[in-house]
C-alpha positions in Angstrom: 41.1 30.7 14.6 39.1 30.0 11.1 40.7 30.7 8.1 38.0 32.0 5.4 38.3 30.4 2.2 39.7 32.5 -0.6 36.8 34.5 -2.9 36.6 32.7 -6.5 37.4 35.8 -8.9 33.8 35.7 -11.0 34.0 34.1 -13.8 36.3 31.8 -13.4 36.3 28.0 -14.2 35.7 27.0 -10.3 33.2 29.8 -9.8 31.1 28.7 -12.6 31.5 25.3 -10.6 30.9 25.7 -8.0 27.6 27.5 -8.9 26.9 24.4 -11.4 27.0 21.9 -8.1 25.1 24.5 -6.3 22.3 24.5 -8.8 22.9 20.5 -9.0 22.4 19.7 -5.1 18.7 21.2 -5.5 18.0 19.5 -8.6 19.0 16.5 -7.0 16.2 17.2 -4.4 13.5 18.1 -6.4 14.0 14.9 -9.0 14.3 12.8 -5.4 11.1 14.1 -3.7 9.3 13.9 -7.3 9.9 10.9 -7.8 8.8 9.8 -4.5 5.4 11.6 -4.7 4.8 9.4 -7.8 6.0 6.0 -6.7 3.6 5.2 -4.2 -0.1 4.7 -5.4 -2.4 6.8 -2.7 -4.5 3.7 -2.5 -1.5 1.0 -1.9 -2.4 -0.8 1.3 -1.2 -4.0 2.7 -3.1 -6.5 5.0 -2.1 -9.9 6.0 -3.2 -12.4 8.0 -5.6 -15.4 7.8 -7.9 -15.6 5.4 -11.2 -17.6 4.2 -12.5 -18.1 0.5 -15.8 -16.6 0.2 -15.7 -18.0 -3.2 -13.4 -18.6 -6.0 -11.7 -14.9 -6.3 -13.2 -13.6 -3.2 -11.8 -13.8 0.9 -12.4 -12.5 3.9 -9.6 -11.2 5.8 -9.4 -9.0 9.2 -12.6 -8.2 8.7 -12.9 -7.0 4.9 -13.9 -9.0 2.0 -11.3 -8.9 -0.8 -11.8 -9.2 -4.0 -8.6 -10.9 -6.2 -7.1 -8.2 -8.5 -7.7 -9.3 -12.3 -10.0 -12.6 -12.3 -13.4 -13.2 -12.6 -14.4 -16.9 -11.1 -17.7 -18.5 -11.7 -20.4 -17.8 -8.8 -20.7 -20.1 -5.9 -24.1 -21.6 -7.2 -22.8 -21.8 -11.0 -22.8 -24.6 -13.0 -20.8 -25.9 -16.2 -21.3 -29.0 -18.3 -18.8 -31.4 -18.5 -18.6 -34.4 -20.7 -22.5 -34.1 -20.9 -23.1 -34.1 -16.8 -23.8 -31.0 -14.8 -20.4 -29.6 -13.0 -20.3 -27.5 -9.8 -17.7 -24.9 -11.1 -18.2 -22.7 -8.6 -18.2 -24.6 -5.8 -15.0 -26.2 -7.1 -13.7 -23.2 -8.0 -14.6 -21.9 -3.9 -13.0 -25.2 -2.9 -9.6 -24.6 -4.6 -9.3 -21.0 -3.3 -10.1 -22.7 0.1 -7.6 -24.7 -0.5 -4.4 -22.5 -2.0 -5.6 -20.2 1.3 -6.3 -22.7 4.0 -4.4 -21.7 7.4 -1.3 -20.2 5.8 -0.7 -16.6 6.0 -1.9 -14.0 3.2 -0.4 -11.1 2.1 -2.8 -8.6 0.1 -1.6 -5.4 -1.6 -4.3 -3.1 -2.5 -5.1 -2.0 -6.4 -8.2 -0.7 -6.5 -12.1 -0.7 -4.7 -14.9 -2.1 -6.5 -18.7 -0.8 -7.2 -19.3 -2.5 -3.7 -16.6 -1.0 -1.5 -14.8 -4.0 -2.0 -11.3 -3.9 -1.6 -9.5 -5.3 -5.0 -6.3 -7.0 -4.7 -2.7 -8.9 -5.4 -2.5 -11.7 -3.0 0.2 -13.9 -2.2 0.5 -16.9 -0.4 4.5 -16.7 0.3 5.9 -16.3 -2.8 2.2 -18.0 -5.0 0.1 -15.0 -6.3 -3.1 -16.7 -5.5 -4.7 -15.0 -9.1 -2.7 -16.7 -11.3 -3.1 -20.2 -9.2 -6.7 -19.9 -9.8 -5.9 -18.9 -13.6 -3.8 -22.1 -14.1 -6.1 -24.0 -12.5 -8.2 -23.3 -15.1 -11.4 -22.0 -12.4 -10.8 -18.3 -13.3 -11.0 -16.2 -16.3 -9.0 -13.2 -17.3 -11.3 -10.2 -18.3 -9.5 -8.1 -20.8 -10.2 -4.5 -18.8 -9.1 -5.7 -15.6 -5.1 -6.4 -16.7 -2.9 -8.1 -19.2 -1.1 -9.8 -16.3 -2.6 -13.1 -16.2 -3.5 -13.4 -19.8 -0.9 -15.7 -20.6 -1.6 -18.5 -17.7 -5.2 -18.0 -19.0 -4.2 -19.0 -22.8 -1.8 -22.0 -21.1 -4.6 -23.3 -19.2 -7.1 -23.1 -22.3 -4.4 -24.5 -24.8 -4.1 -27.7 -21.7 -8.1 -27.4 -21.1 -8.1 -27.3 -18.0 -10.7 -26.6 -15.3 -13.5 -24.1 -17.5 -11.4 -24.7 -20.4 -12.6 -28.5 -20.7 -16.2 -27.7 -20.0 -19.3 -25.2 -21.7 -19.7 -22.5 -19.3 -20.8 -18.9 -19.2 -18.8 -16.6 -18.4 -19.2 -15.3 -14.9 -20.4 -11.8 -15.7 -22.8 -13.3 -18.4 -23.5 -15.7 -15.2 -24.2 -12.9 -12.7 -26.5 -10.5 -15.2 -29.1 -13.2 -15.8 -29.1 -14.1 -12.3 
């Protein structure tokens, strides 16, 4: 047989309580389930797999070309000058994506789409983001409206000139407008 619990007289310290917890145990749900509606992006999506450089911030993975979140690399077919002699930046630049990417498992979390239905991206190579290789490498800039989050490897490899930082070069958007 079930014993009913005693009736709080109203107004009393537990009743107010017990309502307080009550009121608490919902509050708790709405704060959880809000905060879980705004913790995941709507555009967060995650491929991995093998991937080939296209260039030096592009692959092409399962399919999809991917654009690397935050950089801007020099075109394929663009050149620099280096100690007065023409330099293939861009192919070099192509060559050490190649290389950072070459048989070894990617990881790509989804930031953003381009103009071109590209998907833009953080990509990893185990633990290397692949962005900030290029950056210290010196064979990618940082564009200021993209993200402050490779702007200091960016300053390290100018203050070290490095890669684009030793040579004259345009930058790659200035590259890809007059061409």
């Amino acid at each position: 047989m079930e014993r009913e619990a005693p009736a709080l007289p109203r107004g009393s310290r537990a009743y107010r309580l017990l309502g307080i917890a009550h009121y608490a145990g919902h509050m708790r749900w709405i704060v959880v389930l809000s905060l879980a509606a705004i913790s995941v992006p709507a555009v967060a999506q995650i491929i991995s797999g093998h991937a080939v450089a296209v260039d030096g911030d592009t692959l092409q993975m399962t399919g999809e070309r991917i654009r690397l979140f935050g950089i801007d690399a020099p075109e394929a077919d663009q050149t620099c000058q280096r100690g007065g002699e023409v330099w293939r930046c861009g192919e070099d630049a192509g060559r050490m994506l190649a290389s950072l990417v070459d048989g070894k498992p990617i990881e790509c979390t989804q930031r953003d789409r381009d103009d071109y239905g590209r998907m833009v991206a953080v990509c990893r190579v185990a633990k290397t983001d692949l962005a900030m290789a290029m950056v210290n490498a010196g064979l990618a800039v940082v564009p200021p409206q993209f993200t402050a989050d490779y702007v200091d490897g960016e300053a390290a490899a100018k203050a070290r000139g490095v890669g684009l930082w030793g040579s004259n070069f345009a930058m790659p958007s200035t590259y890809r407008a007059a061409h």
